[in-house]
PQR file with spaces between the fields and no chain letter, atoms N, CA, C, O and H, PARSE charges and radii, in Angstrom:
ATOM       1  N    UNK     1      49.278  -23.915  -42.090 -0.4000 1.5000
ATOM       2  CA   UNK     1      48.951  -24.428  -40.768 -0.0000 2.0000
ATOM       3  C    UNK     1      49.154  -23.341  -39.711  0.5500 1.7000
ATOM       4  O    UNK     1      48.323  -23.197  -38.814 -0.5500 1.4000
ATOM       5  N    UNK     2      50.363  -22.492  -39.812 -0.4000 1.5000
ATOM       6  CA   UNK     2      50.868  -21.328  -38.531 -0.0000 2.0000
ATOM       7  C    UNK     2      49.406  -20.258  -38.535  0.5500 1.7000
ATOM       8  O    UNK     2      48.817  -19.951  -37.498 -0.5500 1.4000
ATOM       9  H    UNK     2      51.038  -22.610  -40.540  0.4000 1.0000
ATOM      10  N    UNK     3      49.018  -19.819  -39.848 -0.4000 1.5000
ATOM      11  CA   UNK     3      48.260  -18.914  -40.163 -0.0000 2.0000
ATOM      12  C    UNK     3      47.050  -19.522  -39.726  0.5500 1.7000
ATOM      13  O    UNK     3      46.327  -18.606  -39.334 -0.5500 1.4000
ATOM      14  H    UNK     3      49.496  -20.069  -40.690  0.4000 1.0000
ATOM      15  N    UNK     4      46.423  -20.714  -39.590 -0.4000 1.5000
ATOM      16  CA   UNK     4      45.097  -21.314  -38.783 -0.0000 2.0000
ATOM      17  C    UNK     4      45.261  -21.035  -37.624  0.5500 1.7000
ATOM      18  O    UNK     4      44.491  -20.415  -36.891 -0.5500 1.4000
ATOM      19  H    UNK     4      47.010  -21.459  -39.908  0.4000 1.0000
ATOM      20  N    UNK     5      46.685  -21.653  -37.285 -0.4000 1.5000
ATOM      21  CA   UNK     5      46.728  -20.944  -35.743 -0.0000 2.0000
ATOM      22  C    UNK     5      46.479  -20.058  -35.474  0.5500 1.7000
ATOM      23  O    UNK     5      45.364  -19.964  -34.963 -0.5500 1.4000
ATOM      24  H    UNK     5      47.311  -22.157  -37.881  0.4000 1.0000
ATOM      25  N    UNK     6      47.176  -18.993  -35.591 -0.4000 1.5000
ATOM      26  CA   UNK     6      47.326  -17.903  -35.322 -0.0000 2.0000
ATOM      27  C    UNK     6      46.096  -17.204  -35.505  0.5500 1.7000
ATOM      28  O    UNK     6      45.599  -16.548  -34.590 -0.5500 1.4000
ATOM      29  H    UNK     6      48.082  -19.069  -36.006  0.4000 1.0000
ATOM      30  N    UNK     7      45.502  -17.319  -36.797 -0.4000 1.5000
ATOM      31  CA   UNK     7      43.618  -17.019  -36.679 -0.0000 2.0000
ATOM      32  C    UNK     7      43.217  -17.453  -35.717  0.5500 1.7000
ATOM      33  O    UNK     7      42.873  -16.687  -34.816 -0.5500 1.4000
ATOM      34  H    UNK     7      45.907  -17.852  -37.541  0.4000 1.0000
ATOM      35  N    UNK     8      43.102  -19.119  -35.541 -0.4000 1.5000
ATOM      36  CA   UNK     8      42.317  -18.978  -34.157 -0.0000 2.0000
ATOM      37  C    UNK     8      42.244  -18.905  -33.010  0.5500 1.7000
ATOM      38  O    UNK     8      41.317  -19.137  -32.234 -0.5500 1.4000
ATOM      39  H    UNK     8      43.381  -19.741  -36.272  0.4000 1.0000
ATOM      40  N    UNK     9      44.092  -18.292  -32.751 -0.4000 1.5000
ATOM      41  CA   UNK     9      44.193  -17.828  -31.611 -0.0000 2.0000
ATOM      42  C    UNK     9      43.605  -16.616  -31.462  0.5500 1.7000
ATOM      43  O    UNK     9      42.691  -16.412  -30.663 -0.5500 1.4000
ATOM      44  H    UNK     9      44.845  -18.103  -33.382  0.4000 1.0000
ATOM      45  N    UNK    10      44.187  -15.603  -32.356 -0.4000 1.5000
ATOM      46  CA   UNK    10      43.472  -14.029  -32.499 -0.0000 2.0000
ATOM      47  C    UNK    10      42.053  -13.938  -32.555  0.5500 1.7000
ATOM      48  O    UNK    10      41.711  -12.770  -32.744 -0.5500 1.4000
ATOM      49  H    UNK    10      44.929  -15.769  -33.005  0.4000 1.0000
ATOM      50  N    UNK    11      41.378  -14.498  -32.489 -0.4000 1.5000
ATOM      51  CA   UNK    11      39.856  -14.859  -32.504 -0.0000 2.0000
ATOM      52  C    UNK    11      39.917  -15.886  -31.041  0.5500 1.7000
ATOM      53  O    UNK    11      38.754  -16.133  -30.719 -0.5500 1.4000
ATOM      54  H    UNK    11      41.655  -15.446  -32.335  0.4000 1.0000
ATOM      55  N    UNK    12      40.541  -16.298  -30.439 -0.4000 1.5000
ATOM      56  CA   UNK    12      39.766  -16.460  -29.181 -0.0000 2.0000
ATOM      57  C    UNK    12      39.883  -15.518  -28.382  0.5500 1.7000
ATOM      58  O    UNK    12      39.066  -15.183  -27.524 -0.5500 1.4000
ATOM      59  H    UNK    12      41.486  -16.097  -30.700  0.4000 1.0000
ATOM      60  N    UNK    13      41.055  -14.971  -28.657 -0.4000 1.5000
ATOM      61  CA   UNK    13      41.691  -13.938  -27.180 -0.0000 2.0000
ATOM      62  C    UNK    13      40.620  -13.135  -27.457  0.5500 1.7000
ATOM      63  O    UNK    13      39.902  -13.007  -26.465 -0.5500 1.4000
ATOM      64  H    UNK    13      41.718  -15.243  -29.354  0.4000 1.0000
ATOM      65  N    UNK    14      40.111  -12.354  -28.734 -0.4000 1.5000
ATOM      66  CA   UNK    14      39.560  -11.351  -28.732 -0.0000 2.0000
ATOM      67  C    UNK    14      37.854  -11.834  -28.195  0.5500 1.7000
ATOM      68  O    UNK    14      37.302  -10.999  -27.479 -0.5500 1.4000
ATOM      69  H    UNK    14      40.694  -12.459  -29.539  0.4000 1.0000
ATOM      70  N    UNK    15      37.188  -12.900  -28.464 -0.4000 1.5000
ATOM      71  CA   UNK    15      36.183  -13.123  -28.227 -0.0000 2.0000
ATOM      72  C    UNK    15      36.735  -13.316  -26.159  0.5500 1.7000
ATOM      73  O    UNK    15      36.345  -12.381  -25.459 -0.5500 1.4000
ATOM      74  H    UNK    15      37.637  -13.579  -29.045  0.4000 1.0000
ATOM      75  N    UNK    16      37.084  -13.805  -25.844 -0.4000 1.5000
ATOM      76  CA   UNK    16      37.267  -13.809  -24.362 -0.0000 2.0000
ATOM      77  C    UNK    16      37.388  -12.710  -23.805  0.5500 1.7000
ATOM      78  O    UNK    16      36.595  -12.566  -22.874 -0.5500 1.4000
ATOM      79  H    UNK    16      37.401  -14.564  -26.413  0.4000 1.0000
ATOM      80  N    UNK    17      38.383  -11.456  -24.081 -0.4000 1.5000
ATOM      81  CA   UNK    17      38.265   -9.880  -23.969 -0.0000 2.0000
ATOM      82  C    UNK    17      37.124   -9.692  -24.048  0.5500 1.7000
ATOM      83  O    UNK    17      36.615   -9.996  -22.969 -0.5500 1.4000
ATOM      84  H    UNK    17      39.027  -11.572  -24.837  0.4000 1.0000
ATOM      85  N    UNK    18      36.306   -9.302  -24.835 -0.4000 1.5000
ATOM      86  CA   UNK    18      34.898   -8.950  -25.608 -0.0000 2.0000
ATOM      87  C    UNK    18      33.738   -9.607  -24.457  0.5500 1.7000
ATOM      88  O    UNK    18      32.755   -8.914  -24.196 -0.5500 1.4000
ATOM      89  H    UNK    18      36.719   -9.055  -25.711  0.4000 1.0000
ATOM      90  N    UNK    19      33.926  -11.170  -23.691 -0.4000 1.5000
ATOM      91  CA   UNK    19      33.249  -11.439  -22.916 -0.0000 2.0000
ATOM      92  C    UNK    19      33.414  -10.889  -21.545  0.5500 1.7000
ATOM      93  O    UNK    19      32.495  -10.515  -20.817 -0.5500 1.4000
ATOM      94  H    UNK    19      34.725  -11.733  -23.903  0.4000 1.0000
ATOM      95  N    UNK    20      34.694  -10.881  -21.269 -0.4000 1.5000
ATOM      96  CA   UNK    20      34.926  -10.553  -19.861 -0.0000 2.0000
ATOM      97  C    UNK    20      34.517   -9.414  -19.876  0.5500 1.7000
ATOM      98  O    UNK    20      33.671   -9.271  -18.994 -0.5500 1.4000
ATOM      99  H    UNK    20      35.440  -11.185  -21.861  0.4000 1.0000
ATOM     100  N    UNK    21      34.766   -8.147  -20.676 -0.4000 1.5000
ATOM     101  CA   UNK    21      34.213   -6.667  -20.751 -0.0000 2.0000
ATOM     102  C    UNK    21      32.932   -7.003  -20.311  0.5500 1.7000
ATOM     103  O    UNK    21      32.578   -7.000  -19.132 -0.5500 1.4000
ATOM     104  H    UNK    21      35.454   -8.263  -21.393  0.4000 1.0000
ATOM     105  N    UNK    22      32.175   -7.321  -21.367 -0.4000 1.5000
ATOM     106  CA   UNK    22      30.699   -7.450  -21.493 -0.0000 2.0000
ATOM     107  C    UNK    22      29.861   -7.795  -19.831  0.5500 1.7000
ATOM     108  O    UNK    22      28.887   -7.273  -19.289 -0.5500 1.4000
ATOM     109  H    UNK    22      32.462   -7.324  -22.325  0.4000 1.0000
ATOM     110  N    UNK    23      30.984   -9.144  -19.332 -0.4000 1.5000
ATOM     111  CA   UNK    23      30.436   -9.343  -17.534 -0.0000 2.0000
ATOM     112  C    UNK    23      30.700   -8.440  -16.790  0.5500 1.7000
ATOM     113  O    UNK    23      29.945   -8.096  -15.881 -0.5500 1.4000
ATOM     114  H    UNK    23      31.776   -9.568  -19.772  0.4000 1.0000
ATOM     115  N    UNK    24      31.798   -7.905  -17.036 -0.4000 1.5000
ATOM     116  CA   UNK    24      32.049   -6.484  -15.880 -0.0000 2.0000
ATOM     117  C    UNK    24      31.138   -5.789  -16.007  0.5500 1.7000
ATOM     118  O    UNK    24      30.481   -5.615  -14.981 -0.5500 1.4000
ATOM     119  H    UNK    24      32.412   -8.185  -17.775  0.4000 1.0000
ATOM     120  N    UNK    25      30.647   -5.042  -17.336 -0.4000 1.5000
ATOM     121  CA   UNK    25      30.113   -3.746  -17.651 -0.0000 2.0000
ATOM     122  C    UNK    25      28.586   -4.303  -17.319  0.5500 1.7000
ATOM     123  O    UNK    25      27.870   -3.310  -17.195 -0.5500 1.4000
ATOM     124  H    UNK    25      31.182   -5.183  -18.169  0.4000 1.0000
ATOM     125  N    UNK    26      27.934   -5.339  -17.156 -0.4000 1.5000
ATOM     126  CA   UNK    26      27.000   -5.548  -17.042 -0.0000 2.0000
ATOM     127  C    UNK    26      27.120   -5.820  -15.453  0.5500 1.7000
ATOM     128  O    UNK    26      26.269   -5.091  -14.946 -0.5500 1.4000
ATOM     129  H    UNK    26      28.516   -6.146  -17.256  0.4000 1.0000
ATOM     130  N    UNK    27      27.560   -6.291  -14.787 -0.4000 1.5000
ATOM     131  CA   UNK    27      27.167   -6.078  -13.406 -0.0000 2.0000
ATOM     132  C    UNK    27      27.739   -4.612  -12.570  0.5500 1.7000
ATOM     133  O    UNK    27      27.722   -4.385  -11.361 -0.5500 1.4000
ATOM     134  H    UNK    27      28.252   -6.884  -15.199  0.4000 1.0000
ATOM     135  N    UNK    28      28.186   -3.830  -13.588 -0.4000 1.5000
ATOM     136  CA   UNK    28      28.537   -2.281  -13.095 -0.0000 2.0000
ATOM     137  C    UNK    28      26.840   -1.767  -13.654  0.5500 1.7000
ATOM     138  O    UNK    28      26.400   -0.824  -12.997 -0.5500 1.4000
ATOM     139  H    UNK    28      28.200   -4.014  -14.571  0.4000 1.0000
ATOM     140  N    UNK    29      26.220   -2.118  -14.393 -0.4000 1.5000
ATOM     141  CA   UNK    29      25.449   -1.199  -15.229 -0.0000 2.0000
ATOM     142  C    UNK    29      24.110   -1.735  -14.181  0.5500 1.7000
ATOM     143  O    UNK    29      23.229   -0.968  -13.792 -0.5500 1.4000
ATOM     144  H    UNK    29      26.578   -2.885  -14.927  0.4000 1.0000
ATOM     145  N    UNK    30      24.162   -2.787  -13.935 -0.4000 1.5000
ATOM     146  CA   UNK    30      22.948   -3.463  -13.314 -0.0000 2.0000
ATOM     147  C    UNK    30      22.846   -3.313  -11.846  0.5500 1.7000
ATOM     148  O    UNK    30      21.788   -3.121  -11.246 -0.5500 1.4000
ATOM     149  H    UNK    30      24.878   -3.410  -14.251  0.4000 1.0000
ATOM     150  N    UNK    31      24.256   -3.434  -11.200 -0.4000 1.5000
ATOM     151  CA   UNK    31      24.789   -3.384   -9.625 -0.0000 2.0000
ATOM     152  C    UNK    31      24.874   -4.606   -9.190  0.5500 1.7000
ATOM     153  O    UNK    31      24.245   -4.561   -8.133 -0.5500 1.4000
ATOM     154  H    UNK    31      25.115   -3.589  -11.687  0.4000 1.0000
ATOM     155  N    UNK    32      25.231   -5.615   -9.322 -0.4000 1.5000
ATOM     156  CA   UNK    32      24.789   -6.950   -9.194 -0.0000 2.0000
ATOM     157  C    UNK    32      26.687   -7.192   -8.543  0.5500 1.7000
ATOM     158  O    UNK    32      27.767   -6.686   -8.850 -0.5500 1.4000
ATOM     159  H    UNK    32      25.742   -5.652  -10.181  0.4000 1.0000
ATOM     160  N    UNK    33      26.304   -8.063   -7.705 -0.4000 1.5000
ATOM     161  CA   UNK    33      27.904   -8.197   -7.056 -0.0000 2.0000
ATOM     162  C    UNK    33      28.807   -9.017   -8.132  0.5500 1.7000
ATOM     163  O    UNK    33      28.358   -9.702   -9.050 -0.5500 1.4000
ATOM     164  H    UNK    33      25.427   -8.473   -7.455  0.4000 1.0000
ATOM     165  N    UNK    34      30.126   -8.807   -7.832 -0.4000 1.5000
ATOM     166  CA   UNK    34      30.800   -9.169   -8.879 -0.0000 2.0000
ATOM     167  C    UNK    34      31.503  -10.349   -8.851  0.5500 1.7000
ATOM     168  O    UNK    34      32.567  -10.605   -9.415 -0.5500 1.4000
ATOM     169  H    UNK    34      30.490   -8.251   -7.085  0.4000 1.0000
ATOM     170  N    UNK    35      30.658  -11.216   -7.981 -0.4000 1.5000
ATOM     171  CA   UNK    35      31.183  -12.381   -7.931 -0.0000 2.0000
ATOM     172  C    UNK    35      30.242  -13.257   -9.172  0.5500 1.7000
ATOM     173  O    UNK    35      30.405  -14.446   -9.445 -0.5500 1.4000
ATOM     174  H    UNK    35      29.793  -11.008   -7.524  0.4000 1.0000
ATOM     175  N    UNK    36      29.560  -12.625   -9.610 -0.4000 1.5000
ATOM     176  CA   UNK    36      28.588  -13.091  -11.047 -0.0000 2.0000
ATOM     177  C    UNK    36      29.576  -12.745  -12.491  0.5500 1.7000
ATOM     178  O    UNK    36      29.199  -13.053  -13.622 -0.5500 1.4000
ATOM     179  H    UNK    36      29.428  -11.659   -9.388  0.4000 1.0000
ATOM     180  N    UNK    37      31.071  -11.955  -12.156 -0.4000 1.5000
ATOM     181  CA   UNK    37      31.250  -11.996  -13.726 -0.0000 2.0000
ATOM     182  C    UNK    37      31.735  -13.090  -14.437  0.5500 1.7000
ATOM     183  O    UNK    37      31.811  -13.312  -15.646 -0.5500 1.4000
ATOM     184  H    UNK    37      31.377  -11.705  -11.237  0.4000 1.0000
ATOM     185  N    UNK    38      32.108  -13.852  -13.264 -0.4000 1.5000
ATOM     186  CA   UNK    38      32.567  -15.248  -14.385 -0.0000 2.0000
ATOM     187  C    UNK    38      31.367  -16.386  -15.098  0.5500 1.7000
ATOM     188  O    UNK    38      31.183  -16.863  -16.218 -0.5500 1.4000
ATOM     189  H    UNK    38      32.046  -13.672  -12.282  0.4000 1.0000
ATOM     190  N    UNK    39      30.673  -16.499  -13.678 -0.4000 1.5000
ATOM     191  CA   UNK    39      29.007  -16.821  -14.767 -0.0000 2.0000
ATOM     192  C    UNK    39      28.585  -16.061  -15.750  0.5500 1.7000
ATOM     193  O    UNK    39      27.995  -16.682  -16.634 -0.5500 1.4000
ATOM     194  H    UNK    39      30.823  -16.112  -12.769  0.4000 1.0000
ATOM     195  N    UNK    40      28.668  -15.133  -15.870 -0.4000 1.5000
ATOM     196  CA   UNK    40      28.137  -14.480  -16.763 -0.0000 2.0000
ATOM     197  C    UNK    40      29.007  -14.552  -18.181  0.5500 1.7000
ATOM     198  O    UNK    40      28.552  -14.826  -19.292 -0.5500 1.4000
ATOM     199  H    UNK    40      29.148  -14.629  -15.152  0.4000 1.0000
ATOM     200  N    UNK    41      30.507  -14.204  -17.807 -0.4000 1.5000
ATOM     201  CA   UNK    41      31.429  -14.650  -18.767 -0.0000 2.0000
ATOM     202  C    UNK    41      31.085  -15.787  -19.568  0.5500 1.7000
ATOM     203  O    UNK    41      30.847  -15.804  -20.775 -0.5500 1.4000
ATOM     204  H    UNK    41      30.876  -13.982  -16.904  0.4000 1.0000
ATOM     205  N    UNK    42      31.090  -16.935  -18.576 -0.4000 1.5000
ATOM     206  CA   UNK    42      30.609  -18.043  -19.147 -0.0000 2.0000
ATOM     207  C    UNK    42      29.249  -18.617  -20.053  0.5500 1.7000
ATOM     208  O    UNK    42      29.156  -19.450  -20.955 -0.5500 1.4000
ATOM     209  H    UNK    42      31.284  -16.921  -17.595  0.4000 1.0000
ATOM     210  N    UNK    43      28.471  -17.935  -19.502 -0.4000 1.5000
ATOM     211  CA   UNK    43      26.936  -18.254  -20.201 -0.0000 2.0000
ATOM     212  C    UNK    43      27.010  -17.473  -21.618  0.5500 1.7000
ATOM     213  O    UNK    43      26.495  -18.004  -22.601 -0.5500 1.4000
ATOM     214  H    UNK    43      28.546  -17.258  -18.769  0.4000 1.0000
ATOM     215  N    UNK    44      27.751  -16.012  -21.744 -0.4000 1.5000
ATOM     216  CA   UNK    44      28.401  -15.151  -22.516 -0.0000 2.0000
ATOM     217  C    UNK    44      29.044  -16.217  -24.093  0.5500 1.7000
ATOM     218  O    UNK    44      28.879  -16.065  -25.303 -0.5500 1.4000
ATOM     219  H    UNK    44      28.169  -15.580  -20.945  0.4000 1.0000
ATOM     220  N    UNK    45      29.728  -17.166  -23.337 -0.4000 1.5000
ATOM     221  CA   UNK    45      31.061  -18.022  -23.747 -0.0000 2.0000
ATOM     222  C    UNK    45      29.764  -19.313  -24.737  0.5500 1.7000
ATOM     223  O    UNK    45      29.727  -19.508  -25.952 -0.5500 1.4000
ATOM     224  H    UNK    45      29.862  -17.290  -22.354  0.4000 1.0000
ATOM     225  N    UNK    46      29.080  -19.812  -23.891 -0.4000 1.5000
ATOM     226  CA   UNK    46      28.468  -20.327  -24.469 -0.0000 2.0000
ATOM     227  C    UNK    46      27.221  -20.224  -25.817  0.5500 1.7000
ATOM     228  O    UNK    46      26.987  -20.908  -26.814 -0.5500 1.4000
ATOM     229  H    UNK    46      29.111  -19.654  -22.904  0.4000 1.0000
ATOM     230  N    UNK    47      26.668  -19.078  -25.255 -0.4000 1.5000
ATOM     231  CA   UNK    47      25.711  -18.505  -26.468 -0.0000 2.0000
ATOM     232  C    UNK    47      26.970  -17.848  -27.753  0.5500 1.7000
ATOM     233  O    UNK    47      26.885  -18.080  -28.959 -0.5500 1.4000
ATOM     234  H    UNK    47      26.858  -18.522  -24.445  0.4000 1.0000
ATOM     235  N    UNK    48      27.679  -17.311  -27.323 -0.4000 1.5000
ATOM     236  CA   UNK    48      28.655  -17.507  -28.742 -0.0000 2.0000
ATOM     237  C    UNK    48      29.222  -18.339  -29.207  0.5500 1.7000
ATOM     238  O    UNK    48      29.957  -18.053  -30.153 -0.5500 1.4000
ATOM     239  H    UNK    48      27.748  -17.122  -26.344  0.4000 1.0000
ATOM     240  N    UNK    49      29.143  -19.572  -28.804 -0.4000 1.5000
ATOM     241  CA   UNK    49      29.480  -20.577  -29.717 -0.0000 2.0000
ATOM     242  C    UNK    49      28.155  -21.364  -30.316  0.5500 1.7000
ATOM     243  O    UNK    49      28.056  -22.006  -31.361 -0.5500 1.4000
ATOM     244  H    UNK    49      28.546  -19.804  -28.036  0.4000 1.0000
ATOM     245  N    UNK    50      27.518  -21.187  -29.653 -0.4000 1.5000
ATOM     246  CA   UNK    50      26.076  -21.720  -29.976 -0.0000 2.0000
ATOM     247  C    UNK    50      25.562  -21.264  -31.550  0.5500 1.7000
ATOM     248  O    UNK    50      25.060  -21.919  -32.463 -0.5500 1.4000
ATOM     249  H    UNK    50      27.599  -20.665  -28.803  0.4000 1.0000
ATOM     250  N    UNK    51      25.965  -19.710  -31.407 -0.4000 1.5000
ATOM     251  CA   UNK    51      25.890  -18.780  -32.696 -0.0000 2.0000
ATOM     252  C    UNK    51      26.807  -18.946  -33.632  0.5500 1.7000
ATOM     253  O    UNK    51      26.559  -18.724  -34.817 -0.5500 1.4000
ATOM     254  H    UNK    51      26.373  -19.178  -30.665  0.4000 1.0000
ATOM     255  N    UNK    52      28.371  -19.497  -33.056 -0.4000 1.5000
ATOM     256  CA   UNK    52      29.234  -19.132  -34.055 -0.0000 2.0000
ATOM     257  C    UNK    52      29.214  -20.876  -35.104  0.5500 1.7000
ATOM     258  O    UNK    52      29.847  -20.995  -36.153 -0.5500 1.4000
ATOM     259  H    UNK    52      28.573  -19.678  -32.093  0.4000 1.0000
ATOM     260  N    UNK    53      28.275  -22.125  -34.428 -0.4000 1.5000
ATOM     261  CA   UNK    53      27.820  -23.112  -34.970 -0.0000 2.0000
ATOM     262  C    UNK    53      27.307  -22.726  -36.733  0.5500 1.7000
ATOM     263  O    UNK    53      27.614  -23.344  -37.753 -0.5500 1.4000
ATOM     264  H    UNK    53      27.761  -22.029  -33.576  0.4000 1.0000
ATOM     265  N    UNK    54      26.401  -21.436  -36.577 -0.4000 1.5000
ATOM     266  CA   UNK    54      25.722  -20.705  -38.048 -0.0000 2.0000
ATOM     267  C    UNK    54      26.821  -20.402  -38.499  0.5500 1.7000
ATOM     268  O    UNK    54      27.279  -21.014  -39.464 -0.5500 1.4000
ATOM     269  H    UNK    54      26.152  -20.934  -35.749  0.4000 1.0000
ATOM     270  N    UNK    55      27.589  -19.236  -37.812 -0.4000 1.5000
ATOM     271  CA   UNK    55      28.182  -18.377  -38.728 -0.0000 2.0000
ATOM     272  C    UNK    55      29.487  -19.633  -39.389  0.5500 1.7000
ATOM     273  O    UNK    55      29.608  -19.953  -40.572 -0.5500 1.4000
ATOM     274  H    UNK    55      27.216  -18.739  -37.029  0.4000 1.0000
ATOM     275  N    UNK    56      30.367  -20.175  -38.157 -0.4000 1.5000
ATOM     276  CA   UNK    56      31.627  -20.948  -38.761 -0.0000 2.0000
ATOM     277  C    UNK    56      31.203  -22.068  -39.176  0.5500 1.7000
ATOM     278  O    UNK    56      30.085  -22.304  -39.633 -0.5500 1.4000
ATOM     279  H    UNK    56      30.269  -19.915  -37.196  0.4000 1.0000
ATOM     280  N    UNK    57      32.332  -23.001  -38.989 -0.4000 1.5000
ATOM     281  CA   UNK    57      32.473  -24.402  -39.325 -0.0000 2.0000
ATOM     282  C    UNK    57      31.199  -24.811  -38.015  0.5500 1.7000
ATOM     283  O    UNK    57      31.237  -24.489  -36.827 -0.5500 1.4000
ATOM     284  H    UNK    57      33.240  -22.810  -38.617  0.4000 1.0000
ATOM     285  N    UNK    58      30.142  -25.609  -38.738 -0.4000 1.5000
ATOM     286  CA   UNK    58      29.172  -26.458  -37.698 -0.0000 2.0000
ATOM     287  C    UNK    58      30.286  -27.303  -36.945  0.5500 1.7000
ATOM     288  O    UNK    58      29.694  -27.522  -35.888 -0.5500 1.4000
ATOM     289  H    UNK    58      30.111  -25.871  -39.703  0.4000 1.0000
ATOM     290  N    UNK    59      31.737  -28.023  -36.799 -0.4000 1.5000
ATOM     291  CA   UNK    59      31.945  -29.009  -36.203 -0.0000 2.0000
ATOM     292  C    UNK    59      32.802  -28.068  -35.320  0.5500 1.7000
ATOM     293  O    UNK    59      33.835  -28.707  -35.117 -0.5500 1.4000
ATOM     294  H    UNK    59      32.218  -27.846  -37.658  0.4000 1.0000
ATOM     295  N    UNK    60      32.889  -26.947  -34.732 -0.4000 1.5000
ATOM     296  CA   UNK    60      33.989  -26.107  -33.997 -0.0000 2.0000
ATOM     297  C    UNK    60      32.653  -24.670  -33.125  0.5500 1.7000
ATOM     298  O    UNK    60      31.494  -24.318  -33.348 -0.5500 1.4000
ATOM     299  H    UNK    60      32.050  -26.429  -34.896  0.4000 1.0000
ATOM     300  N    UNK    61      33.667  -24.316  -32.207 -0.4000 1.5000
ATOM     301  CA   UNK    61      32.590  -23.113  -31.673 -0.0000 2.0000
ATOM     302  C    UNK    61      33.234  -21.768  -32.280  0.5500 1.7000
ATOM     303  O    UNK    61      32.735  -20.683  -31.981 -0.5500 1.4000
ATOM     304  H    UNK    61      34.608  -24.602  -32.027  0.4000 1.0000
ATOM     305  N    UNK    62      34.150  -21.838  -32.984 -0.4000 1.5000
ATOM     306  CA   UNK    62      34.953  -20.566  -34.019 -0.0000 2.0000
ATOM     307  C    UNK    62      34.311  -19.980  -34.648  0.5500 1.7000
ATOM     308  O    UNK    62      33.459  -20.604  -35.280 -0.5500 1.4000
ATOM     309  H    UNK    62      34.555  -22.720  -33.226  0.4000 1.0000
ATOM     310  N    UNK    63      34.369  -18.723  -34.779 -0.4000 1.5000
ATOM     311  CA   UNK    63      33.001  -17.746  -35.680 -0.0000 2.0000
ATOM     312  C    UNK    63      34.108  -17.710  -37.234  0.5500 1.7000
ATOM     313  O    UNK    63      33.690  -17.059  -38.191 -0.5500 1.4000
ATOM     314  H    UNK    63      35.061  -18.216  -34.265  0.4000 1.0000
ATOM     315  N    UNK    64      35.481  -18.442  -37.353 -0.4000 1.5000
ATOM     316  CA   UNK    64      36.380  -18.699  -38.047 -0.0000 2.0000
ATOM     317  C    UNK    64      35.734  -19.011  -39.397  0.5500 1.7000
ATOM     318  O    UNK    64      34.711  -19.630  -39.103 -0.5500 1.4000
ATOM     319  H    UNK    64      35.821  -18.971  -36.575  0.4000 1.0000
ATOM     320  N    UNK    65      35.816  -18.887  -40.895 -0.4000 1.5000
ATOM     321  CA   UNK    65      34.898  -19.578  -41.692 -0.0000 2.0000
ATOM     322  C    UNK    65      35.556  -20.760  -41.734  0.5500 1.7000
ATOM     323  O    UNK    65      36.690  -21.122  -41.420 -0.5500 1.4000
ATOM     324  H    UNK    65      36.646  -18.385  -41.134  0.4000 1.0000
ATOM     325  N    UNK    66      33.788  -21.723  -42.577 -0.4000 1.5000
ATOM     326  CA   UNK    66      34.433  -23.309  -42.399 -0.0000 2.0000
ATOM     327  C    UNK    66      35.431  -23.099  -43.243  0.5500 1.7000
ATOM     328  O    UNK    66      36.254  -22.765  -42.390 -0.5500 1.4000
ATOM     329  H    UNK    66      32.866  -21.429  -42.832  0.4000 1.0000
ATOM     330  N    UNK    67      36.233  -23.002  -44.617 -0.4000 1.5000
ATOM     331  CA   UNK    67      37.287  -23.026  -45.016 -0.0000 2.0000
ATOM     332  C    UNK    67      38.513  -23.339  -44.355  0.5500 1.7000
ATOM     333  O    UNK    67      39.237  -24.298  -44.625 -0.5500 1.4000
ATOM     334  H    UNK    67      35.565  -23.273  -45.310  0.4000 1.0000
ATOM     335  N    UNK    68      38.742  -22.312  -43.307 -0.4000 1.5000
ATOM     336  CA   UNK    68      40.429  -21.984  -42.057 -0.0000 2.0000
ATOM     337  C    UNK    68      40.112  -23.229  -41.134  0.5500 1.7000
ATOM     338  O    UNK    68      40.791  -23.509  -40.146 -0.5500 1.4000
ATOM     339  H    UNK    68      38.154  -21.533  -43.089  0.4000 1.0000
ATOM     340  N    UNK    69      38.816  -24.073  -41.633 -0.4000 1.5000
ATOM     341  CA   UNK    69      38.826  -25.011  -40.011 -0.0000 2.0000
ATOM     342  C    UNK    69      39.017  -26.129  -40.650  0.5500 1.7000
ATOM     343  O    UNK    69      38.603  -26.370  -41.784 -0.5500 1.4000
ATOM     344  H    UNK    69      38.264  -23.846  -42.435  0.4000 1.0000
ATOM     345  N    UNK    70      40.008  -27.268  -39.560 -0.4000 1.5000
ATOM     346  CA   UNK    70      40.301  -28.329  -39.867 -0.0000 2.0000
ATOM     347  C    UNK    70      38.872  -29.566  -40.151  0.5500 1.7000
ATOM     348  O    UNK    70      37.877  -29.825  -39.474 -0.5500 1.4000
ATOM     349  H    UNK    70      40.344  -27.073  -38.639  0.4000 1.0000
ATOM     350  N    UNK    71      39.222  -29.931  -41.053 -0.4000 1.5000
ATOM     351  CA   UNK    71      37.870  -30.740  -41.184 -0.0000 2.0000
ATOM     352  C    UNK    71      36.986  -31.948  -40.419  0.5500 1.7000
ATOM     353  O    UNK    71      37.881  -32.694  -40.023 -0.5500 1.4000
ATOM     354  H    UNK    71      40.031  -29.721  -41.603  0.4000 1.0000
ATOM     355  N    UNK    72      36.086  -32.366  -40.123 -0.4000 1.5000
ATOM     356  CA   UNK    72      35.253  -32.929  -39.102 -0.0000 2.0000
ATOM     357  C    UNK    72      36.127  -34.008  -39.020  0.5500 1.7000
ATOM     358  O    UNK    72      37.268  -33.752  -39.407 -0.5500 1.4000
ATOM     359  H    UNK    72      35.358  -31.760  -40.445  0.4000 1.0000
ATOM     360  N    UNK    73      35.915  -35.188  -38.611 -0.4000 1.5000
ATOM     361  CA   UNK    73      36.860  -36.740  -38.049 -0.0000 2.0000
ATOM     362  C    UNK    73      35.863  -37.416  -38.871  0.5500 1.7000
ATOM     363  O    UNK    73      35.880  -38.642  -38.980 -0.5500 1.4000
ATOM     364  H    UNK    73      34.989  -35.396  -38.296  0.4000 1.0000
């Protein structure tokens, strides 16, 4: 159970890092004011879970495999 955790904690922090970068560096790269990085974060936030539906467990937004994920209700 600690070790699920702990996977899917280490897998969010890093996917949230990975987004917030991604909004900064894109409204530095584009010039776009930076009151857009949290939308962007967010829309960011969403198309990866949208994706991580394929890659992980279909019932979670975790790119985690279904195996480590608690099972549907």
């Amino acid at each position: 159970m600690r070790a699920r955790y702990a996977g899917d904690l280490i897998e969010r922090v890093l996917w949230t890092f990975l987004q917030g970068g991604l909004a900064v560096i894109s409204i530095e790269s584009f010039e776009i004011d930076p009151m857009w990085v949290p939308p962007i974060a967010a829309v960011l936030a969403v198309l990866k879970g949208l994706v991580a539906r394929k890659i992980g467990s279909p019932y979670t937004a975790a790119t985690l495999p279904a195996s480590e994920e608690t099972p549907a209700p």
